[in-house]
VOPAGU-2260 file (C-alpha; in pm, 1 decimal, decimal comma):
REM VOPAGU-2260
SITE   aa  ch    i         X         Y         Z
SITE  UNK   A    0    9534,5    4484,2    4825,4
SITE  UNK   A    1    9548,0    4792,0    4577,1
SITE  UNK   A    2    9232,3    5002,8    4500,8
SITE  UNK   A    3    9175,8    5323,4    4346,8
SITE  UNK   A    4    8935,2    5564,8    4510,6
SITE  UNK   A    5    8754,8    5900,9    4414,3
SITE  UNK   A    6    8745,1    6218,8    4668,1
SITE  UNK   A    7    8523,8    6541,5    4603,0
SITE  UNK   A    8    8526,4    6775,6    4762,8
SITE  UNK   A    9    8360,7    7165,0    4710,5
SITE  UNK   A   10    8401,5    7381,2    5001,2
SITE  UNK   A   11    8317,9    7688,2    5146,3
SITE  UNK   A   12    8440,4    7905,7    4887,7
SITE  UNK   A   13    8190,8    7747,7    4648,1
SITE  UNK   A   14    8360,2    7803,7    4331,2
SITE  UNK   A   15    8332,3    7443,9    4212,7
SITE  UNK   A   16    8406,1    7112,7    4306,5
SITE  UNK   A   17    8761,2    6867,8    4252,4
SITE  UNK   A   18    8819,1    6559,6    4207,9
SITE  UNK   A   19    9134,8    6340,4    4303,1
SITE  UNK   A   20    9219,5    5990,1    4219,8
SITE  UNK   A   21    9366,2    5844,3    4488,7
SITE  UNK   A   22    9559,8    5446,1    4547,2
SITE  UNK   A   23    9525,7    5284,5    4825,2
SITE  UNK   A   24    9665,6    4958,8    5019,4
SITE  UNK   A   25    9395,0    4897,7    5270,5
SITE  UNK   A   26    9394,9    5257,7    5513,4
SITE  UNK   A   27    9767,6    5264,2    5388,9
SITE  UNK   A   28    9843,2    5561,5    5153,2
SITE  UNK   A   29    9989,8    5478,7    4843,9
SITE  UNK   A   30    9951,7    5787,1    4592,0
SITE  UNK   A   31    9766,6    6074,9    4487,3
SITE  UNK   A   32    9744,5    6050,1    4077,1
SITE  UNK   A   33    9491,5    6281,2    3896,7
SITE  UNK   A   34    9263,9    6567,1    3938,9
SITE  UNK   A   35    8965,6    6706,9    3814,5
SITE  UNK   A   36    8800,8    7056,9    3871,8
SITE  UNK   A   37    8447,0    7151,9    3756,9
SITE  UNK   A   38    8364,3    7517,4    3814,1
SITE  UNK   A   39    8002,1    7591,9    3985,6
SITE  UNK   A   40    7734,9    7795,4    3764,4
SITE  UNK   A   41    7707,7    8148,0    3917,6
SITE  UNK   A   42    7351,6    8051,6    3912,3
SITE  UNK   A   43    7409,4    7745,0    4128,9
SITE  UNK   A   44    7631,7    7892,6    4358,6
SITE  UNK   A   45    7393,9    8189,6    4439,1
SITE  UNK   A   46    7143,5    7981,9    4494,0
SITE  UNK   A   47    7379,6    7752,2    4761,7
SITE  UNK   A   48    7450,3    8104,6    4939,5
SITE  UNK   A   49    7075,6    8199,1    4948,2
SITE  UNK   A   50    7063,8    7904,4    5135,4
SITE  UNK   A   51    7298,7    7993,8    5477,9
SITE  UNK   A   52    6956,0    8198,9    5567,7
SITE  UNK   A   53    6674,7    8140,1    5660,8
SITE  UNK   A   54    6418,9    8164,2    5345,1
SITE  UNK   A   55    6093,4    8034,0    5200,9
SITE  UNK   A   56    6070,3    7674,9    5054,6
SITE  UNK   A   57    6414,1    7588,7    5174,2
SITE  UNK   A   58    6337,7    7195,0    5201,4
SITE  UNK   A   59    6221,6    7193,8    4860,4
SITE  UNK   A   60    6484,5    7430,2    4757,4
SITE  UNK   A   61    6758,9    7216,3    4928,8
SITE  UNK   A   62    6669,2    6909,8    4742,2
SITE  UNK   A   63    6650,4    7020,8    4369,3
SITE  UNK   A   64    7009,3    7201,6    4465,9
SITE  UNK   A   65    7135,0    6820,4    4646,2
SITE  UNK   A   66    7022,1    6669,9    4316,7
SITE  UNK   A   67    7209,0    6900,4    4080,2
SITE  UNK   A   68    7482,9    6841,4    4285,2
SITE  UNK   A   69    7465,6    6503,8    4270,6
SITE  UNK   A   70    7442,0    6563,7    3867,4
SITE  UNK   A   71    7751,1    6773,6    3873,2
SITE  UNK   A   72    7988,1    6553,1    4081,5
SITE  UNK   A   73    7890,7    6273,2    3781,5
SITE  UNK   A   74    7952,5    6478,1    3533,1
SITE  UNK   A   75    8347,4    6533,9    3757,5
SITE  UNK   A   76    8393,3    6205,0    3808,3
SITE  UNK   A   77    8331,3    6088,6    3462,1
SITE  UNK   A   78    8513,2    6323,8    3304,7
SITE  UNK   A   79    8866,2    6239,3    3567,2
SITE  UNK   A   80    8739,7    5878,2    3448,2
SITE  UNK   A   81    8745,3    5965,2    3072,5
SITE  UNK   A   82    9083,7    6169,7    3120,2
SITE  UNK   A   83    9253,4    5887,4    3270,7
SITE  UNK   A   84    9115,5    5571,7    3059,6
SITE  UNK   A   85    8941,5    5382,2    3338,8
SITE  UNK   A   86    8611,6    5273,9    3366,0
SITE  UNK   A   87    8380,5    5298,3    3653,3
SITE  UNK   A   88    8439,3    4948,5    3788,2
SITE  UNK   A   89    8832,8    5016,3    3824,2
SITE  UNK   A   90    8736,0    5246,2    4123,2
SITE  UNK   A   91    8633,8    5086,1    4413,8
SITE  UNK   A   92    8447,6    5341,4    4604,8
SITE  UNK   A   93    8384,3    5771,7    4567,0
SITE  UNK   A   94    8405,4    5971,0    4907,6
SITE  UNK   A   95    8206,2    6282,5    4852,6
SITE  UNK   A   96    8173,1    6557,5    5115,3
SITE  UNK   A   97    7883,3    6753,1    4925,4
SITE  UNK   A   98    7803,7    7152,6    4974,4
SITE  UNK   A   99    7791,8    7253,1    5311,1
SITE  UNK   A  100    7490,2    7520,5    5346,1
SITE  UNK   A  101    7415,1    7508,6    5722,6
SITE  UNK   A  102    7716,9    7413,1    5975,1
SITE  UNK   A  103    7557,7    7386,9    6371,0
SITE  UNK   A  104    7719,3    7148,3    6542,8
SITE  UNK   A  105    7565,0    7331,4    6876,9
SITE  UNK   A  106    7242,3    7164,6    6750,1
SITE  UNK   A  107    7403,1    6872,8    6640,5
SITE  UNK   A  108    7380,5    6871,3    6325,2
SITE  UNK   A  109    7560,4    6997,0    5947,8
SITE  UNK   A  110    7402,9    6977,1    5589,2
SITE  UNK   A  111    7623,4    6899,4    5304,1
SITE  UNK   A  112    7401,2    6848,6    5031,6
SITE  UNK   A  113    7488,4    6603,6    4742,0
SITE  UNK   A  114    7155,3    6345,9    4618,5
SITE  UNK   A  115    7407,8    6008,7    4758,2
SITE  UNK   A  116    7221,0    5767,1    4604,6
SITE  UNK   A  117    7193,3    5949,2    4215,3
SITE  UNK   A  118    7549,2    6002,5    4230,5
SITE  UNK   A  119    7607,5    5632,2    4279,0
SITE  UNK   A  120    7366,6    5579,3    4003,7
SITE  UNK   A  121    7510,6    5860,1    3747,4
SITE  UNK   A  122    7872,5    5696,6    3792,0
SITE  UNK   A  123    7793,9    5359,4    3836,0
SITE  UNK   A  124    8040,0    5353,5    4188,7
SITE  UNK   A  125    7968,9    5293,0    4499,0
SITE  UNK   A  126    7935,9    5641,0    4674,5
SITE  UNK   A  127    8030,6    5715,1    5070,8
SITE  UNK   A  128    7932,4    6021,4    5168,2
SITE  UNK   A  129    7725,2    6172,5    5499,9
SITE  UNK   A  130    8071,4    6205,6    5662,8
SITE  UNK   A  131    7984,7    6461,0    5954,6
SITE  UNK   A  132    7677,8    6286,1    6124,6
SITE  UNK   A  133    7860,0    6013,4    6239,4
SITE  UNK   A  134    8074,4    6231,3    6432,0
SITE  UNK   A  135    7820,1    6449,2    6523,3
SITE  UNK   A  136    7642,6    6150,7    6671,9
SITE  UNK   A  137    7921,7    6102,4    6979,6
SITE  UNK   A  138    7920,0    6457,9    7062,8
SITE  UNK   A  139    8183,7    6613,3    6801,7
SITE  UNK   A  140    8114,3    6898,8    6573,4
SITE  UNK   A  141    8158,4    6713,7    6246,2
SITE  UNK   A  142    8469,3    6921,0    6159,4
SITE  UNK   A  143    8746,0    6942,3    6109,6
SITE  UNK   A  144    8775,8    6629,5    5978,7
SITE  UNK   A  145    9079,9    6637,7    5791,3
SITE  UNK   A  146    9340,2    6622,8    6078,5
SITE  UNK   A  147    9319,5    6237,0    6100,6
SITE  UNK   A  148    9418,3    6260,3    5670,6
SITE  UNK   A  149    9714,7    6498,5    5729,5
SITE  UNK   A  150    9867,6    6258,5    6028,2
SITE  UNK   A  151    9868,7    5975,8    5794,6
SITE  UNK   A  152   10016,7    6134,4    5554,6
SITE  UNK   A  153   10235,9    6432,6    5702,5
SITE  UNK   A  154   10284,8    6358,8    6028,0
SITE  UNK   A  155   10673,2    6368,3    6125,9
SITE  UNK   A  156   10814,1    6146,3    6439,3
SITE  UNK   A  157   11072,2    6403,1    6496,5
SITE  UNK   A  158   10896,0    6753,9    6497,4
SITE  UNK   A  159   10551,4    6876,6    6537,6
SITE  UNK   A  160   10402,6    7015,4    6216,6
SITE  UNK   A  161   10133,8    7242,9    6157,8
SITE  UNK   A  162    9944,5    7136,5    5786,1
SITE  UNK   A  163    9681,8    7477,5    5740,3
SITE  UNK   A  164    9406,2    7497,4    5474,7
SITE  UNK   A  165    9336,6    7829,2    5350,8
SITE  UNK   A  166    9006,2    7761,0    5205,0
SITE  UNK   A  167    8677,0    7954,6    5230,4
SITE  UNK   A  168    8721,3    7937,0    5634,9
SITE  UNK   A  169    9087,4    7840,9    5758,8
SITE  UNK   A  170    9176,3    7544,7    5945,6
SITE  UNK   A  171    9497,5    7401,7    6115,1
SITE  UNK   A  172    9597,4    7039,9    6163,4
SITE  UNK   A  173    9827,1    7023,6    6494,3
SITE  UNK   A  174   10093,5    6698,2    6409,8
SITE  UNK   A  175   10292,7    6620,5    6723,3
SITE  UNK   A  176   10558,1    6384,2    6670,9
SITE  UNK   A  177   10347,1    6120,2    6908,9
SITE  UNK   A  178   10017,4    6089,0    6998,1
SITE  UNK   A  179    9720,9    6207,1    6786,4
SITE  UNK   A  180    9681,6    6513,2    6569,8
SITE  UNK   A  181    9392,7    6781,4    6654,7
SITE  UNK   A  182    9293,4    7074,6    6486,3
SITE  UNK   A  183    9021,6    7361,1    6455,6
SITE  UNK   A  184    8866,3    7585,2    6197,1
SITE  UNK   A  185    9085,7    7918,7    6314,8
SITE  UNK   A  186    8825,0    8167,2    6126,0
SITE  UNK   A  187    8748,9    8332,1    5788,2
SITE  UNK   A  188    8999,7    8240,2    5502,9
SITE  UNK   A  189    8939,2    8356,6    5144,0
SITE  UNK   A  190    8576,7    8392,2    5258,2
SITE  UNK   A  191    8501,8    8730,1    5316,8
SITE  UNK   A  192    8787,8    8845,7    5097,3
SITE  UNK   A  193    8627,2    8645,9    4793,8
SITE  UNK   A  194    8264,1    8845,6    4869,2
SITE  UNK   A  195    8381,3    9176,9    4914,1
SITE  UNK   A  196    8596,2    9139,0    4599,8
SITE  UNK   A  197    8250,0    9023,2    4439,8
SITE  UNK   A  198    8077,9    9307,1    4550,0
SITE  UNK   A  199    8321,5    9592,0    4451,3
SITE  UNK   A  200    8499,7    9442,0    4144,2
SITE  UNK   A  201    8268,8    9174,4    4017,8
SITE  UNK   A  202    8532,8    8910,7    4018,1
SITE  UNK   A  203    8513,6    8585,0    4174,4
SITE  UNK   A  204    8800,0    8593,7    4373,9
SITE  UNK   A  205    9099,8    8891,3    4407,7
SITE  UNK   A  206    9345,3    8726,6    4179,6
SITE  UNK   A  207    9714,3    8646,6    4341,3
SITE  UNK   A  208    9579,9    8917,8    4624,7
SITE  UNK   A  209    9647,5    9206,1    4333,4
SITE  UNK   A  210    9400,5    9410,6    4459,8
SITE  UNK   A  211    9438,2    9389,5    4834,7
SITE  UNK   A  212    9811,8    9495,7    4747,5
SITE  UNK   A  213    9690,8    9827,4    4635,6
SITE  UNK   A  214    9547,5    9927,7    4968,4
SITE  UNK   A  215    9681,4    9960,0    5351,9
SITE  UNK   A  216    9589,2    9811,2    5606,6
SITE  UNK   A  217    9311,7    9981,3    5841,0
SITE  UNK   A  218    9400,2    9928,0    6232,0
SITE  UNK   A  219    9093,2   10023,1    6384,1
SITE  UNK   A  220    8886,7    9776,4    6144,4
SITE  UNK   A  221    9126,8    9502,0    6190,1
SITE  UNK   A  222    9114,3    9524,1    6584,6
SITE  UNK   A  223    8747,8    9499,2    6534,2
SITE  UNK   A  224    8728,4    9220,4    6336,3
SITE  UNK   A  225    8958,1    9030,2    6539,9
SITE  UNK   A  226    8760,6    9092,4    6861,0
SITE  UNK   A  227    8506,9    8864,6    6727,4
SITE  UNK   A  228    8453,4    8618,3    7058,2
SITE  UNK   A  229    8484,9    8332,3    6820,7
SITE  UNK   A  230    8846,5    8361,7    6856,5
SITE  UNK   A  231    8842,5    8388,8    7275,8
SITE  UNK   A  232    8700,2    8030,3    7234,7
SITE  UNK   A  233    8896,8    7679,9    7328,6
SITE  UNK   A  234    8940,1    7403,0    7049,2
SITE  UNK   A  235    8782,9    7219,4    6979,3
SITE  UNK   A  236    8537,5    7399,9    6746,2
SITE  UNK   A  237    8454,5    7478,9    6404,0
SITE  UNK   A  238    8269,1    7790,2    6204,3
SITE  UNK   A  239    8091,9    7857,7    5863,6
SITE  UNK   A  240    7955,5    8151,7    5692,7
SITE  UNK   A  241    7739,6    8143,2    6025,7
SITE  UNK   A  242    7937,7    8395,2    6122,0
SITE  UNK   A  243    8181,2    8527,7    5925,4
SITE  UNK   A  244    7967,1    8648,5    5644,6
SITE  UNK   A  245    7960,1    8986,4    5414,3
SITE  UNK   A  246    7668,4    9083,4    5609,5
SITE  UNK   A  247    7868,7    9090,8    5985,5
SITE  UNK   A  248    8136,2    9273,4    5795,4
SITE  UNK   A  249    7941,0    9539,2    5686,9
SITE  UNK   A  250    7858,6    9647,2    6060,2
SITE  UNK   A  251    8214,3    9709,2    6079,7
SITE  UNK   A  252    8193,8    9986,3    5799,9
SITE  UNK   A  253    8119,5   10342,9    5763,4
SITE  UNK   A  254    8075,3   10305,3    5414,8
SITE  UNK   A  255    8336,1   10540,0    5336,0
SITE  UNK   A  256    8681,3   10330,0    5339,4
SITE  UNK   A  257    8868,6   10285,8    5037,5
SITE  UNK   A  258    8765,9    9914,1    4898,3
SITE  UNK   A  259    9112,1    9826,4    4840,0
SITE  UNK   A  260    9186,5    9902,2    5211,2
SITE  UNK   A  261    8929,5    9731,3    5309,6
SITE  UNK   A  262    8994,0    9454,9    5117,6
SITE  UNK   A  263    9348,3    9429,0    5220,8
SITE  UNK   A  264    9252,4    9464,8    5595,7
SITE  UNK   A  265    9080,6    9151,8    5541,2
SITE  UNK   A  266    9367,8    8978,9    5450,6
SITE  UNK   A  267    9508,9    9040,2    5720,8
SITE  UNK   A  268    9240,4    8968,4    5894,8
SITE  UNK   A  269    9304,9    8623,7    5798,4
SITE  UNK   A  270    9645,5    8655,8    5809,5
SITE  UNK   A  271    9644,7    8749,0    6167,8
SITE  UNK   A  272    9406,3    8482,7    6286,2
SITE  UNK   A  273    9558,6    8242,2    6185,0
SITE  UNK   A  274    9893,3    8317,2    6313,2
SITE  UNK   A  275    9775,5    8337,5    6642,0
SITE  UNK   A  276    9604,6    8035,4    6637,3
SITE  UNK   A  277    9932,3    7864,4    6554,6
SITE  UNK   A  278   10084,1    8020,5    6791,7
SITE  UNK   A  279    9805,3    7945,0    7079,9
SITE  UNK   A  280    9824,2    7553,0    6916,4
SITE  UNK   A  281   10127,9    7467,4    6828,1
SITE  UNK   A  282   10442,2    7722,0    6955,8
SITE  UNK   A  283   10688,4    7457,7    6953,4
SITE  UNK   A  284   10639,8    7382,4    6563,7
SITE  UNK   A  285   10863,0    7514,2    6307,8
SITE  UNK   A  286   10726,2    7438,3    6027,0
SITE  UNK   A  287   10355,8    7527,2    5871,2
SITE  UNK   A  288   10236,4    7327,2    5565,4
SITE  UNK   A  289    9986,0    7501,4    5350,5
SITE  UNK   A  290    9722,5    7354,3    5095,7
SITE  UNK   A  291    9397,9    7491,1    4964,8
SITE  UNK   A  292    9298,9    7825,0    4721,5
SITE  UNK   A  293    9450,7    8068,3    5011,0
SITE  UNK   A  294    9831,2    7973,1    4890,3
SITE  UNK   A  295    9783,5    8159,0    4523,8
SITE  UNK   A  296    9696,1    8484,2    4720,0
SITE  UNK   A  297   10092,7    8658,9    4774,9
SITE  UNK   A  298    9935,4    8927,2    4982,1
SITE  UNK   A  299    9757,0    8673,5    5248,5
SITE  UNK   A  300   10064,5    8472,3    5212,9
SITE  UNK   A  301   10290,1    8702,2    5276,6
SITE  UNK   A  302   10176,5    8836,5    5538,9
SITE  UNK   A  303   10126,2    8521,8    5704,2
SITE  UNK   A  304   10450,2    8490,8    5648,5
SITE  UNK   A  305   10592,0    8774,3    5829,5
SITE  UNK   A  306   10389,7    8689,2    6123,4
SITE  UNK   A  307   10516,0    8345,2    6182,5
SITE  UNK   A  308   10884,1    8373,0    6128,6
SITE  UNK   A  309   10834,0    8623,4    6445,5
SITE  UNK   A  310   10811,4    8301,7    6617,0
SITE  UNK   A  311   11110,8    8153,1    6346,6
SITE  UNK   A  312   10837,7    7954,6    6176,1
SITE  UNK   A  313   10860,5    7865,0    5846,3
SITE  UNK   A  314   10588,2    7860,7    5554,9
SITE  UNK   A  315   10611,8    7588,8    5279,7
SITE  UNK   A  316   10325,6    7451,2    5036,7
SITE  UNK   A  317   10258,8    7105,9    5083,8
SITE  UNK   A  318   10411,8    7029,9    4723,7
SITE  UNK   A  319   10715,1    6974,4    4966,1
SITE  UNK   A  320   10537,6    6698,6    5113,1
SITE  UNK   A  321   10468,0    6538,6    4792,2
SITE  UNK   A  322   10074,1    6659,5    4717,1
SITE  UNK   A  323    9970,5    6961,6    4529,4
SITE  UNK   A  324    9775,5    7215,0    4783,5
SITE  UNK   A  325    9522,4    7181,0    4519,1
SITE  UNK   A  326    9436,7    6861,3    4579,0
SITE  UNK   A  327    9520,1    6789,2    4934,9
SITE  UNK   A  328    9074,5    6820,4    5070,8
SITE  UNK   A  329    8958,9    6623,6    4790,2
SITE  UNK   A  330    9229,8    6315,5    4876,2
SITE  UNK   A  331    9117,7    6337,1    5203,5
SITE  UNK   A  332    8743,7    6221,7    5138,8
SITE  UNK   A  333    8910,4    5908,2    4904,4
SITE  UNK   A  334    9058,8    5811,9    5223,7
SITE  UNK   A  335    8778,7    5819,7    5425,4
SITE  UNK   A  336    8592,3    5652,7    5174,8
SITE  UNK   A  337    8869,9    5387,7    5180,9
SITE  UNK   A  338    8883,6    5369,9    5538,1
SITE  UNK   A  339    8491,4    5335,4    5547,9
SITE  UNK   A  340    8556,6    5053,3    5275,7
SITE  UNK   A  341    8784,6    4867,7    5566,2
SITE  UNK   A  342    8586,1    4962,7    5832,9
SITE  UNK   A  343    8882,1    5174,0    6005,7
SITE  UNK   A  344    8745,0    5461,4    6271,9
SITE  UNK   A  345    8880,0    5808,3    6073,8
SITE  UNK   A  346    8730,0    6075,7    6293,4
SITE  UNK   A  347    8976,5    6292,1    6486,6
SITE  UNK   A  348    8809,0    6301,2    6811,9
SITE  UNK   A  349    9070,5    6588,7    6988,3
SITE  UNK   A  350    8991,6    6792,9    6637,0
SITE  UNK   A  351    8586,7    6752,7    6672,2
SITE  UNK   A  352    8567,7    6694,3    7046,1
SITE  UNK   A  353    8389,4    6346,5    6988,7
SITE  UNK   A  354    8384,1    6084,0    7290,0
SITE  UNK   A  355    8516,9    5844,4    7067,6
SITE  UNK   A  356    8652,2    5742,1    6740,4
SITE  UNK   A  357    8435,7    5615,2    6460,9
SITE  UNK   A  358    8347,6    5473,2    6099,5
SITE  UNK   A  359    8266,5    5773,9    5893,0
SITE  UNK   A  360    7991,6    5806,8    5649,0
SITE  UNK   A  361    7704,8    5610,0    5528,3
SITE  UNK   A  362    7743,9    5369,3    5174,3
SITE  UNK   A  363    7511,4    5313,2    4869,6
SITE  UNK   A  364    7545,5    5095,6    4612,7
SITE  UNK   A  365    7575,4    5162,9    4220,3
């Protein structure tokens, strides 16, 4: 049987949260058919980064910020609802990742904060959400979990395929013509670009890389960066702004480079990292999908570009796979709520490291 579905998803970058209507027959995919984006209030998304440290009141803290969340992702939903004429009973479930604010799967455990049980209310749907604990709970990481999404959906039985988001930290999806996909977070994506452009220019985010194309690349401070040990470790494993934050890149600086050059050393950065993760994954593909914010900046892209076809790999968006980068992590949380609905396993145990596969997420009624 048909049902629509609801994904959200707001990521690392925290610049706001989408929404993606989604069909469904059973776990099978049928279509990806609208999309929503709410931007987040610089007020709300300073107080999600005051968060990644330690601080006072941050249990009290985290709650107000899970319940206007939870407010927000309403406010999404109903608006995709409004823009496509359906009501709230037309969908039959929302999966919502929520905020992630502290990732430590070497604790065993991740926050993504998002009030479940008000968003169910606010929307009248039922709500999945919780996604990573269940993994967590057999020994995984809780990410990535989108590896599992991209084999249903781009998996090829002829060629391995690499799908990569570029999001606030970069991960790959490994497709091998048989078998099961894995994957790993390969580093920082737009991450520590996107802060470093906020502290020199004020902007969000460096616009189609414009300003990273007006400086050069600095060797010395891109062979430091990539000497992080993060990068010496096996996959599985996963990352946040743990690490990779403006604060460790700042120990790399004199305080006398050029913030363009800077800026476009980081792009490289990212550029770099994730080329040799590819290559350390997945040498035999020739092919690399992308999705997520990363694609609309030329100067990661293109040097990302240069670096694969070294190994005659090519770049493509996944528009060529028939779903707009933009919405390709959103989808992916309708189909876990979906599979949740059918009570399919949709963790990606060789992506996590789990023991085993199971049922994602936790349900609450509207």
């Amino acid at each position: 049987m048909e049902h629509l579905y609801i994904g959200i998803m707001s990521g690392t970058s925290m610049d706001g949260a989408d929404a993606v209507l989604i069909r469904m027959n059973g776990v099978n995919w049928l279509s990806a058919e609208a999309h929503y984006f709410l931007p987040f209030a610089g007020s709300l998304k300073a107080q999600l980064l005051d968060l990644q440290n330690v601080g006072e009141n941050e249990l009290h803290r985290s709650q107000i910020l899970a319940i206007e969340l939870a407010e927000l992702y309403a406010q999404l939903v109903n608006q995709l609802l409004k823009k496509e004429n359906l009501f709230a009973h037309q969908i039959r479930a929302i999966g919502c990742h929520g905020q992630t604010v502290r990732h430590a799967p070497e604790c065993g455990y991740s926050v993504q904060l998002c009030h479940l049980p008000l968003l169910a209310e606010k929307t009248g749907i039922f709500t999945v959400g919780d996604f990573r604990s269940r993994d967590l709970a057999v020994g995984g990481q809780g990410a990535p979990l989108v590896p599992a999404f991209h084999q249903a959906l781009f998996a090829d039985a002829d060629e391995m395929r690499v799908v990569l988001n570029i999001g606030g930290i970069a991960n790959i999806s490994v497709l091998p013509p048989t078998g099961f996909a894995f994957g790993f977070d390969t580093g920082a994506g737009n991450m520590l670009m996107d802060a470093w452009t906020q502290k020199n220019w004020g902007q969000p985010y460096d616009k189609n890389g414009e300003l990273a194309k007006q400086g050069r690349v600095l060797p010395d401070l891109l062979n430091r960066l990539c000497a992080h040990p993060y990068f010496a470790l096996p996959h599985p494993k996963s990352t946040g702004r743990e690490l990779f934050s403006l604060n460790w890149l700042v120990n790399y600086l004199t305080g006398n480079e050029n913030p363009h050059d800077v800026l476009r050393t980081l792009a490289e950065f990212s550029a770099k990292t994730i080329a040799d993760a590819i290559f350390q994954a997945a040498l035999s593909a020739k092919q690399v999908f992308v999705c997520g914010g990363g694609i609309e900046n030329a100067t990661l892209i293109g040097s990302l570009k240069e670096y694969l076809l070294q190994k005659n790999i090519s770049l493509h968006s996944t528009a060529d796979l028939n779903l707009n980068p933009q919405w390709v992590e959103a989808a992916a949380f309708g189909w876990l709520a979906a599979c949740w609905c059918e009570q399919v396993p949709s963790n990606p145990p060789l992506a996590t490291g789990a023991s085993r596969a199971v049922i994602l997420g936790a349900g609450h009624f509207a």
